[in-house]
PAVO-57012 format. One record per residue: x, z, y of N, C-alpha, C in turn; residue number from 0. Coordinates in nm, 4 decimals, decimal comma, always signed. Layout:
N
n_c1|n_c3|n_c2|ca_c1|ca_c3|ca_c2|c_c1|c_c3|c_c2|k
X|Z|Y|X|Z|Y|X|Z|Y|NUM
...
***
This chain:
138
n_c1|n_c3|n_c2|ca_c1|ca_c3|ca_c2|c_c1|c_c3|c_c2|k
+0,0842|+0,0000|-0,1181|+0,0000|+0,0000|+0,0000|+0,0890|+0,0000|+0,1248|0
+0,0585|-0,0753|+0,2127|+0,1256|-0,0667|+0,3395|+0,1006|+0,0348|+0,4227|1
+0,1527|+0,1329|+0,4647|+0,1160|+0,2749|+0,5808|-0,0071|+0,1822|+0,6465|2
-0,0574|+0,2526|+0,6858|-0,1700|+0,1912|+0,8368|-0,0884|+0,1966|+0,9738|3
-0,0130|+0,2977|+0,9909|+0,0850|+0,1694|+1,1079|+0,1444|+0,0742|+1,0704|4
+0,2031|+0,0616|+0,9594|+0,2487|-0,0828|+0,9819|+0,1877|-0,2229|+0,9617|5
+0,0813|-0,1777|+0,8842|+0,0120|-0,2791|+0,9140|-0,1258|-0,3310|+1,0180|6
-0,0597|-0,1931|+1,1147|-0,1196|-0,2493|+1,2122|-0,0137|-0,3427|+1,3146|7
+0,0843|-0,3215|+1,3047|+0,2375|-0,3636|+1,3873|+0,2221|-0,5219|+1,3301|8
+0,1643|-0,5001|+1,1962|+0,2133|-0,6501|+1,1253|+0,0672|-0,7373|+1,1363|9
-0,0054|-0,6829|+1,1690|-0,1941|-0,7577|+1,2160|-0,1460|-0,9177|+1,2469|10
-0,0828|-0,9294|+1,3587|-0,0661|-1,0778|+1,3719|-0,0295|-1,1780|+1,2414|11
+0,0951|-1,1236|+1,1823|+0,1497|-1,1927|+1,1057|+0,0648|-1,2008|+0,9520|12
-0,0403|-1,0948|+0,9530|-0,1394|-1,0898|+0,8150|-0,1630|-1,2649|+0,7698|13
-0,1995|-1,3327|+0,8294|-0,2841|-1,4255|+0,8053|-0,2110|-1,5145|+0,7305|14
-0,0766|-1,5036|+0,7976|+0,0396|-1,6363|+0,8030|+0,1004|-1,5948|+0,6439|15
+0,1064|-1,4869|+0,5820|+0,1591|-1,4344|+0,4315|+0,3198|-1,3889|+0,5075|16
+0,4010|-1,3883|+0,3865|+0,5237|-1,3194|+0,4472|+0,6118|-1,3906|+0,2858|17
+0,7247|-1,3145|+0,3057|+0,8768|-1,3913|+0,2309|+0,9021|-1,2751|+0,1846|18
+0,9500|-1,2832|+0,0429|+0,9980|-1,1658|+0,0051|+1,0961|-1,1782|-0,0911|19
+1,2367|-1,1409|-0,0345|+1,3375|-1,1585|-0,0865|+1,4385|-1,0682|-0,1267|20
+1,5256|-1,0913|-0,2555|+1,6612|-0,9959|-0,1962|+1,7307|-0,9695|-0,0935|21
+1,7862|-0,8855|-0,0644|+1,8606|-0,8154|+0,0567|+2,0557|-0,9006|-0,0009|22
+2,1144|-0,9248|+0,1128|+2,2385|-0,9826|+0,0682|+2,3318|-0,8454|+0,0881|23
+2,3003|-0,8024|+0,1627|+2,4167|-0,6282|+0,1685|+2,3648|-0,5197|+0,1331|24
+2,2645|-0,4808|+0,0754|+2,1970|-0,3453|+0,0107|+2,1389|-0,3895|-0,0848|25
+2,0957|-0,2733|-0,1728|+2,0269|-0,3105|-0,3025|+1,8511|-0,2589|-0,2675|26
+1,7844|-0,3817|-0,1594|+1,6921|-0,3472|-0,1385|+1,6286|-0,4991|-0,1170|27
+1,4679|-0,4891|-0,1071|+1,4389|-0,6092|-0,0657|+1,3862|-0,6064|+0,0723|28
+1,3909|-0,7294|+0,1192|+1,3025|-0,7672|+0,3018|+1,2157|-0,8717|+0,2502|29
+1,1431|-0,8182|+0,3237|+0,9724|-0,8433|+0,4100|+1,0135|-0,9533|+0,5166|30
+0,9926|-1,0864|+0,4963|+0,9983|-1,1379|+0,6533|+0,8952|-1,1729|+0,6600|31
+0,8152|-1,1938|+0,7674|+0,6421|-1,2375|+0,8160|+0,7367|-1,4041|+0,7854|32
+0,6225|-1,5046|+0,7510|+0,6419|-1,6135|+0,7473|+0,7234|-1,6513|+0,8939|33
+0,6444|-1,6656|+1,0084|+0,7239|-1,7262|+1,1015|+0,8758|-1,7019|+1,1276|34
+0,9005|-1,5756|+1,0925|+1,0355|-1,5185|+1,0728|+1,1239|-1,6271|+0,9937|35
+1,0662|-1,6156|+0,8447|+1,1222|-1,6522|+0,7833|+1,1579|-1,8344|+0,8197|36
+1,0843|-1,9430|+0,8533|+1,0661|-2,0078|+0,8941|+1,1833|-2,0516|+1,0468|37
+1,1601|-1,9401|+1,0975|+1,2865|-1,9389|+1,1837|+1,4453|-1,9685|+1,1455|38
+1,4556|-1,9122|+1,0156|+1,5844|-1,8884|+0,9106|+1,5963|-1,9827|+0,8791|39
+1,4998|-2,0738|+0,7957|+1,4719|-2,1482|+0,6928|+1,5435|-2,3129|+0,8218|40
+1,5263|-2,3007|+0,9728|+1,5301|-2,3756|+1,0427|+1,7352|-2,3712|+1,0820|41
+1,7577|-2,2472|+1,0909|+1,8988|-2,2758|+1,1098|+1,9916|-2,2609|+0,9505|42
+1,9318|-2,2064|+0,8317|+2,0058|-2,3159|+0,7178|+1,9802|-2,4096|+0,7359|43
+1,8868|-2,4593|+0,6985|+1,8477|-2,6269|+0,7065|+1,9630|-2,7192|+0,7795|44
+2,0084|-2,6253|+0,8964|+2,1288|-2,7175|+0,9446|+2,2634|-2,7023|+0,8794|45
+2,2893|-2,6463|+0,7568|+2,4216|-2,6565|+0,7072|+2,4033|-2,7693|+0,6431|46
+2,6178|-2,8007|+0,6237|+2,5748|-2,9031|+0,5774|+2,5885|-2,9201|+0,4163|47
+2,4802|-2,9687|+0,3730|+2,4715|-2,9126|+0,1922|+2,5609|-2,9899|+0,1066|48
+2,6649|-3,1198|+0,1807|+2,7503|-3,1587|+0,0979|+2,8946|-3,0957|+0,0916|49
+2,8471|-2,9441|+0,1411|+2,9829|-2,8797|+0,1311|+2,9750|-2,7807|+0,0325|50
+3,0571|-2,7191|-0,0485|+2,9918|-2,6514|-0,1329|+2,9640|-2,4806|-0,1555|51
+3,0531|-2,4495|-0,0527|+3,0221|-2,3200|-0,0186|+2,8716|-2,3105|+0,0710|52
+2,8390|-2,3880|+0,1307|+2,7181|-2,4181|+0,1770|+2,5871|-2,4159|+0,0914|53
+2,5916|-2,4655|-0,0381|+2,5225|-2,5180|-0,1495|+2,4932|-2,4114|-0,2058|54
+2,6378|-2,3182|-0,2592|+2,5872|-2,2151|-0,2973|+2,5336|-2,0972|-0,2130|55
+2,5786|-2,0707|-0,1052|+2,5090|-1,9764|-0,0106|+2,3855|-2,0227|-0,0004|56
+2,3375|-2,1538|-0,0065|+2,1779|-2,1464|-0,0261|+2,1012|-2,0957|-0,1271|57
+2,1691|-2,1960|-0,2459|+2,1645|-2,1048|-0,3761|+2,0985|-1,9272|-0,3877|58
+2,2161|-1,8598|-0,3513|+2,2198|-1,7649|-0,3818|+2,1325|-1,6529|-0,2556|59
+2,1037|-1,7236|-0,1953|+2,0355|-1,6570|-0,0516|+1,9095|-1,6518|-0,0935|60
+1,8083|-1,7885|-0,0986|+1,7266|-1,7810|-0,1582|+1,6775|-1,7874|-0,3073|61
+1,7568|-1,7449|-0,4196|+1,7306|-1,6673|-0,5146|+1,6235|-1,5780|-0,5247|62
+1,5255|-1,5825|-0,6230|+1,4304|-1,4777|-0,6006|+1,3275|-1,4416|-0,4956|63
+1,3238|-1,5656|-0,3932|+1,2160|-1,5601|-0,3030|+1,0760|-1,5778|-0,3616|64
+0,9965|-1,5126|-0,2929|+0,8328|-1,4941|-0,3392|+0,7968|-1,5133|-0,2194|65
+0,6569|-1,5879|-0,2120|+0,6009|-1,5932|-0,1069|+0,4267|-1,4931|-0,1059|66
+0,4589|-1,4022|-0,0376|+0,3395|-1,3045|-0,0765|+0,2174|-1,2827|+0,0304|67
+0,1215|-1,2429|-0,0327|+0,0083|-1,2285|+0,1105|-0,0082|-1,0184|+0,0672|68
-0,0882|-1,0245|+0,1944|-0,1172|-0,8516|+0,1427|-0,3215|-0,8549|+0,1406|69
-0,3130|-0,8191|+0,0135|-0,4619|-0,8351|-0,0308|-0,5744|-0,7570|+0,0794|70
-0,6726|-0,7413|+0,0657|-0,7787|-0,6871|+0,1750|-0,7679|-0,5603|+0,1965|71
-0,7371|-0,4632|+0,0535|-0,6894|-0,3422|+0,0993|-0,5875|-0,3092|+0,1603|72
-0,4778|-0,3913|+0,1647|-0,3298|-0,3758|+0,2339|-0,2445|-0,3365|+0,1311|73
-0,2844|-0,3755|+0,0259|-0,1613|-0,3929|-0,1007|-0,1142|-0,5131|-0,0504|74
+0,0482|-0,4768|-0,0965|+0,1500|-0,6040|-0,1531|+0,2320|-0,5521|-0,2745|75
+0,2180|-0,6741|-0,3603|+0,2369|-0,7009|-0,5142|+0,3542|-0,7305|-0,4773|76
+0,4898|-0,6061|-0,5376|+0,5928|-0,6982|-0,5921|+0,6356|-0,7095|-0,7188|77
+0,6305|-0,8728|-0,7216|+0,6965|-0,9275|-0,8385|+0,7964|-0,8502|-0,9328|78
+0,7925|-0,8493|-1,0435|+0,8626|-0,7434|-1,1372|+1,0707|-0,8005|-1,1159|79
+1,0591|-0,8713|-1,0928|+1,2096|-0,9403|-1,1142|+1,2663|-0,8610|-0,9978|80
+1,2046|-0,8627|-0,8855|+1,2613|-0,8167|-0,7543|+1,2402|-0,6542|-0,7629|81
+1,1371|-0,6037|-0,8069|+1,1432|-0,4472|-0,8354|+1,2407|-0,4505|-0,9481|82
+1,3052|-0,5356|-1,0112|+1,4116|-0,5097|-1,0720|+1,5571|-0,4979|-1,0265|83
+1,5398|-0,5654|-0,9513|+1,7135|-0,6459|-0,8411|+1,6780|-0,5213|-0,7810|84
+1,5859|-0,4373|-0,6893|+1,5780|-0,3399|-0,6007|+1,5625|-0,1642|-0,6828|85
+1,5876|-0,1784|-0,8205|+1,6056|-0,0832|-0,9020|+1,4649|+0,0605|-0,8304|86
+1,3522|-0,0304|-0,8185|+1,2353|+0,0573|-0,7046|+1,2070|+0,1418|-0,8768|87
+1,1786|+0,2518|-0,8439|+1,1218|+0,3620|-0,9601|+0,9993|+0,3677|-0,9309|88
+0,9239|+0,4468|-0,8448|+0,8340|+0,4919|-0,8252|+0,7919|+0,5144|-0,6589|89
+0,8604|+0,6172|-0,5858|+0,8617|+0,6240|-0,4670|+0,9359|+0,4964|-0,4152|90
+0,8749|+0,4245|-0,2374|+0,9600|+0,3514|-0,2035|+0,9763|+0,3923|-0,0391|91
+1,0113|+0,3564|+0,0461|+1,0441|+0,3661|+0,1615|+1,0469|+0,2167|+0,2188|92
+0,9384|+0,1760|+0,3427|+0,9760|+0,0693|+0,3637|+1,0230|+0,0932|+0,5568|93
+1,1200|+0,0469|+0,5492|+1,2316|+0,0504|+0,6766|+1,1831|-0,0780|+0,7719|94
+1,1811|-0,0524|+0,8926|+1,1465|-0,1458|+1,0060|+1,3553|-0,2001|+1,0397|95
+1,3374|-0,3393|+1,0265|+1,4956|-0,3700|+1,0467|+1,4737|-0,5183|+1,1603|96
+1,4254|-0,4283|+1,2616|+1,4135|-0,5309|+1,3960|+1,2963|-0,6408|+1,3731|97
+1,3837|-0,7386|+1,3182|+1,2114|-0,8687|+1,2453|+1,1903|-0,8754|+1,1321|98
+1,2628|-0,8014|+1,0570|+1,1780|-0,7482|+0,8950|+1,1565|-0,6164|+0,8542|99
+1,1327|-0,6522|+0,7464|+1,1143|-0,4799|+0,6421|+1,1655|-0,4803|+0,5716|100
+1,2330|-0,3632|+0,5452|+1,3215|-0,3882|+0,4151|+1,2693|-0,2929|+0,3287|101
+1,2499|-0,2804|+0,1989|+1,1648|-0,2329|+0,1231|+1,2606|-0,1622|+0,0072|102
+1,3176|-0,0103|-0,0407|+1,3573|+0,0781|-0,0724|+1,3365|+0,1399|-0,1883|103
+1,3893|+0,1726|-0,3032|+1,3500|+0,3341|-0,3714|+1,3944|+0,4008|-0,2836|104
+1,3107|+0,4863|-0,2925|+1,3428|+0,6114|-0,1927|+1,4910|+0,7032|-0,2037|105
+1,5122|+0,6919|-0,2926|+1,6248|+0,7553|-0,3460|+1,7217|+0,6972|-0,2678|106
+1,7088|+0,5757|-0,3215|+1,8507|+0,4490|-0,2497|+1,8418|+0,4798|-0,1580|107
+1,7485|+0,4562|-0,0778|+1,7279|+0,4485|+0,0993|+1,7827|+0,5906|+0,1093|108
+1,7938|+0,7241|+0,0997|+1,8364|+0,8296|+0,1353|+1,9430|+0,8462|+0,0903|109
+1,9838|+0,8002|-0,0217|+2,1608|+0,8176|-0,0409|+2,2524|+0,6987|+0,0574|110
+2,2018|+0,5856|+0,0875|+2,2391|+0,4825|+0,1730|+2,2681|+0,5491|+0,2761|111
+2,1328|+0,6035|+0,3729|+2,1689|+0,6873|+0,5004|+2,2262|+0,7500|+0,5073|112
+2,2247|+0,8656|+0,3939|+2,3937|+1,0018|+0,3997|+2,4729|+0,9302|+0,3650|113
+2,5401|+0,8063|+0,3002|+2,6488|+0,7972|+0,2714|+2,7257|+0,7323|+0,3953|114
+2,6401|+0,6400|+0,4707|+2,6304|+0,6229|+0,6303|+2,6526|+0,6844|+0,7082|115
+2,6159|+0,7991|+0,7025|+2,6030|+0,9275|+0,8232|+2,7519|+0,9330|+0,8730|116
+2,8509|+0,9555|+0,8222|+2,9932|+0,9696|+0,8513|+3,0255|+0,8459|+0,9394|117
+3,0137|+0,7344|+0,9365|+3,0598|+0,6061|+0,9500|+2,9910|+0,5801|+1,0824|118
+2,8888|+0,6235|+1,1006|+2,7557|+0,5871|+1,1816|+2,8226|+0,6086|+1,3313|119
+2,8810|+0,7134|+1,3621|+2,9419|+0,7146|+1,5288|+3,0612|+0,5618|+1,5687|120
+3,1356|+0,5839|+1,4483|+3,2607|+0,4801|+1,4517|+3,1472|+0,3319|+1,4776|121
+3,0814|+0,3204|+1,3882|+3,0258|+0,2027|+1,3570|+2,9350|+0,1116|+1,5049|122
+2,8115|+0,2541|+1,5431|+2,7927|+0,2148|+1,7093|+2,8938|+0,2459|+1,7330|123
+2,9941|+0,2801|+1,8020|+3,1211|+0,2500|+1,8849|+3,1227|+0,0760|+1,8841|124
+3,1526|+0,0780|+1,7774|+3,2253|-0,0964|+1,7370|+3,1291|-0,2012|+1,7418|125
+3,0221|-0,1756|+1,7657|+2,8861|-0,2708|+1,7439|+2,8326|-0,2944|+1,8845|126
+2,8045|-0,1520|+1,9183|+2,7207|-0,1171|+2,0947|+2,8394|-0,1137|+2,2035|127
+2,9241|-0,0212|+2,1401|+3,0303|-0,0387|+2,2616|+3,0609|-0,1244|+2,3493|128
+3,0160|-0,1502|+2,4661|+3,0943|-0,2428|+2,5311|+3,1530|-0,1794|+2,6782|129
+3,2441|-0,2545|+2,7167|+3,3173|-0,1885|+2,8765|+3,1962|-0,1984|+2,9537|130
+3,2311|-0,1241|+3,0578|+3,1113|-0,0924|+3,1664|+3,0849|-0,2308|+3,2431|131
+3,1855|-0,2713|+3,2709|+3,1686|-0,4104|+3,3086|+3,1180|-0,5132|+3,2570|132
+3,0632|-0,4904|+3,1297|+2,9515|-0,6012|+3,0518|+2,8179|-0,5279|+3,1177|133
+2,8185|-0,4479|+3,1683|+2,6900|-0,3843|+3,1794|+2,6673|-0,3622|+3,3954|134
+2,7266|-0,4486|+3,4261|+2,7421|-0,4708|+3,5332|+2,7635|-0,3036|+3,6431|135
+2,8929|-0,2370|+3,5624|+2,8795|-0,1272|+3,6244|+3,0215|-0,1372|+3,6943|136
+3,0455|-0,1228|+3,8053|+3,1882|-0,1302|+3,8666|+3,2571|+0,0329|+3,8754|137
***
């Protein structure tokens, strides 16, 4: 079942269905609303596929994509292969990640974040950080 906030956040995108794929850096899956996905689907499209690292990064990117709707009650069905790749038990956690969702065992998702926690100051430093002068401060 989807929380009732989020599928109130996601109301627009209900109609259009959504993408549901493996995650390439966690052992989780994302939620993209179709147009999202569609967005993606527009800047691969521009590699060029007679190269072959190209070929397989498509390959292997979209692996295991499902294209899903969320039924009238606000279920979404996932496919057993992908609750397999996402090792989901029972509890899940689904995470807001800017223009998707990324979808969790709960477990994972909380050992992910503590194992994070240490890294997490260094990491914004190196990501957000910028000199004051990107930020028009003299």
């Amino acid at each position: 079942m989807l929380p009732a906030a989020l599928k109130k956040q996601l109301a627009p995108a209900l109609q259009n269905g959504f993408v549901l794929k493996r995650a390439v850096f966690q052992p989780c899956l994302e939620l993209y609303p179709m147009a999202e996905w569609e967005k993606l689907m527009q800047k691969i499209n521009k590699l060029n596929k007679f190269k072959k690292k190209n070929n397989d990064f498509i390959r292997r990117f979209t692996a295991g994509v499902k294209i899903i709707e969320v039924d009238a009650t606000g279920r979404l069905l996932i496919p057993k292969d992908l609750v397999a790749f996402a090792d989901i038990s029972k509890e899940i956690v689904m995470s807001s990640a800017i223009n998707i969702v990324e979808i969790w065992d709960k477990d994972k998702y909380e050992k992910a974040i503590e194992d994070a926690a240490g890294d997490f100051a260094d990491l914004a430093e190196e990501v957000m950080g910028q000199d004051d002068d990107d930020y028009g401060i003299s």
